[in-house]
C-alpha positions in Angstrom: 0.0 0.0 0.0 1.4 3.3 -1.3 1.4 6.6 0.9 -1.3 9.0 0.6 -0.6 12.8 -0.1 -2.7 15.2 1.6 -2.9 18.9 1.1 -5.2 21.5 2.0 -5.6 25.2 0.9 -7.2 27.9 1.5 -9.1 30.8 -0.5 -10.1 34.1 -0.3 -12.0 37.0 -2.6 -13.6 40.2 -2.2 -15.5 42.3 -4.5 -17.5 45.7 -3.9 -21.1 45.9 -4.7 -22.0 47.9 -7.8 -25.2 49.0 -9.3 -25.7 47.8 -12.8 -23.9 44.2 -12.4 -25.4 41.0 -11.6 -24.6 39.3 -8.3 -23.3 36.0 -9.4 -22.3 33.4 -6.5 -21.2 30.2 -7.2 -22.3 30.3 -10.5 -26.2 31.0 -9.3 -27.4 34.4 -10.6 -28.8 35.2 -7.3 -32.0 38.4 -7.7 -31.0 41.6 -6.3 -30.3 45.3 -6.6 -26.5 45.1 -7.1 -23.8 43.0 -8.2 -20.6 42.5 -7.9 -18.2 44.6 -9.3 -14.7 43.4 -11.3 -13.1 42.7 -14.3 -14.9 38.3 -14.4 -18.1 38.3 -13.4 -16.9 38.7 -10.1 -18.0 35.7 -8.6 -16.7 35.7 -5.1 -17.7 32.4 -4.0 -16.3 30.3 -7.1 -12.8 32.7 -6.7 -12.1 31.8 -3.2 -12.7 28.2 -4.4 -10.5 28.1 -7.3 -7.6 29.5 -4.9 -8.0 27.1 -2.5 -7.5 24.3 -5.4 -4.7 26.5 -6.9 -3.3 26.6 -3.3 -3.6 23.1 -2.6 -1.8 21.8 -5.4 0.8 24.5 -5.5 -0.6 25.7 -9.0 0.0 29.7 -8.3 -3.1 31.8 -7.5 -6.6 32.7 -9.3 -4.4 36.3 -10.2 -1.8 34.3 -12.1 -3.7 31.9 -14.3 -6.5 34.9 -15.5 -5.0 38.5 -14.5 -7.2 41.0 -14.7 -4.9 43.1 -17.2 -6.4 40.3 -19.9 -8.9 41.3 -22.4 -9.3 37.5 -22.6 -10.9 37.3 -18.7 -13.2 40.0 -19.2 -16.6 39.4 -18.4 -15.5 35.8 -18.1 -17.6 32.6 -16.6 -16.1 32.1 -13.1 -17.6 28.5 -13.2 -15.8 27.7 -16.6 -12.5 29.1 -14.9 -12.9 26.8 -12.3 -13.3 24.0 -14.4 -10.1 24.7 -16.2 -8.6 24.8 -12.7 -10.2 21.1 -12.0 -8.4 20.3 -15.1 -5.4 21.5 -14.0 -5.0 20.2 -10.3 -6.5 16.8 -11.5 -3.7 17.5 -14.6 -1.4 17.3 -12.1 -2.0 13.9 -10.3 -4.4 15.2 -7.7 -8.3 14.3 -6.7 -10.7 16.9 -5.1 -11.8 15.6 -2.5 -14.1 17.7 -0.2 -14.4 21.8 -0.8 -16.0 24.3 2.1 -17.1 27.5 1.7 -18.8 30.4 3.1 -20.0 33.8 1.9 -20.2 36.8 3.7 -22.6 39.2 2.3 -25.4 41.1 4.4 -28.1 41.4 1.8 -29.9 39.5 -0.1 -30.3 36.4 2.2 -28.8 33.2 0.8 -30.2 30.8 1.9 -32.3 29.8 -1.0 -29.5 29.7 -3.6 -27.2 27.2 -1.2 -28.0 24.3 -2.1 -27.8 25.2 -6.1 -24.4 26.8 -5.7 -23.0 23.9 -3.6 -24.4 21.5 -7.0 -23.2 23.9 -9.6 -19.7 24.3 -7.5 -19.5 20.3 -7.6 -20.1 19.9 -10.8 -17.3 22.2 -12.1 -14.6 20.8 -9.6 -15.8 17.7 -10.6 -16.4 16.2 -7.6 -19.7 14.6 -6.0 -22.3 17.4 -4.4 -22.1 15.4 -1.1 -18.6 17.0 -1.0 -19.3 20.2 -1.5 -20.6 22.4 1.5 -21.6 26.6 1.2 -22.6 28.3 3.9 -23.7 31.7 4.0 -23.3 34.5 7.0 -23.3 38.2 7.1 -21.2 40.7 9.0 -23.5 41.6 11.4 -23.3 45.8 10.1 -19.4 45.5 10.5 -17.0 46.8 8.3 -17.2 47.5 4.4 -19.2 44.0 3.9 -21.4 44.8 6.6 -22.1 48.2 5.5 -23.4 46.5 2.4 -20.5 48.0 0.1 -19.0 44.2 -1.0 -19.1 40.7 0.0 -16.3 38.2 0.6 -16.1 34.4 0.5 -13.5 32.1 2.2 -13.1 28.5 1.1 -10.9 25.5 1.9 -10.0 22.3 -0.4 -8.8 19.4 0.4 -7.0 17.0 -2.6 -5.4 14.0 -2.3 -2.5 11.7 -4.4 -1.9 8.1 -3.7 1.6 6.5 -4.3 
């Protein structure tokens, strides 16, 4: 029996809100006033998720692979960049095996949308829903994200390779 490889990394994004955007998490177009402002679509969600695989398999970060001073990224399909990133950490020897993630964003509530992002998420990592988990918080009125000015999302992936 070989020895199993381990790693774990960890991702982060922000974006401010911005009228005249959609507010795209996780690949879900989610119904509000305001999106989220940058040169992708800005997902936040789906760009903390592909850094914690980039991170994990020592692939570089999201900012490397589709900077933002390419024509080519703009406007892109953060749930087609992550599944070029799938590519490239499964590319590389490794299997996804669980991803967690949360959102921080005050306004609109969530908690509908989960369950949708966590499948569409899956699905692009290519990995069964069951290991997939979103969860959703606000800021309680603290800071920029709390004002309502952005959101943030954090997530952690965990890969494995078997010698």
């Amino acid at each position: 029996m070989g020895i199993v490889d381990v790693r774990t990394g960890l991702g982060w994004d922000s974006h401010r809100l911005a009228a005249g955007r959609p507010l795209i998490l996780g690949g879900v177009r989610i119904e509000s006033d305001l999106g989220l402002d940058g040169h992708s679509d800005a997902d936040v969600l789906t760009h903390a998720v592909i850094d914690a695989l980039l991170g994990a398999a020592g692939l570089g970060d999201i900012g490397e692979h589709f900077p933002d001073t390419d024509e080519r990224w703009r406007g892109a399909d953060s749930i087609a960049l992550l599944e070029h990133v799938a590519q490239l950490v499964a590319g590389a020897g490794w299997t996804t095996t669980s991803i967690d993630a949360t959102v921080i964003l005050e306004r609109p509530k969530l908690k509908p949308y989960k369950q949708e992002m966590g499948e569409r998420l899956a699905r692009a990592a290519g990995v069964a829903t069951d290991r997939v988990n979103v969860k959703a918080t606000t800021a309680e009125r603290l800071d920029a994200v709390g004002r309502g000015e952005g959101a943030v999302a954090q997530a952690v992936a965990t890969i494995v390779r078997s010698s």
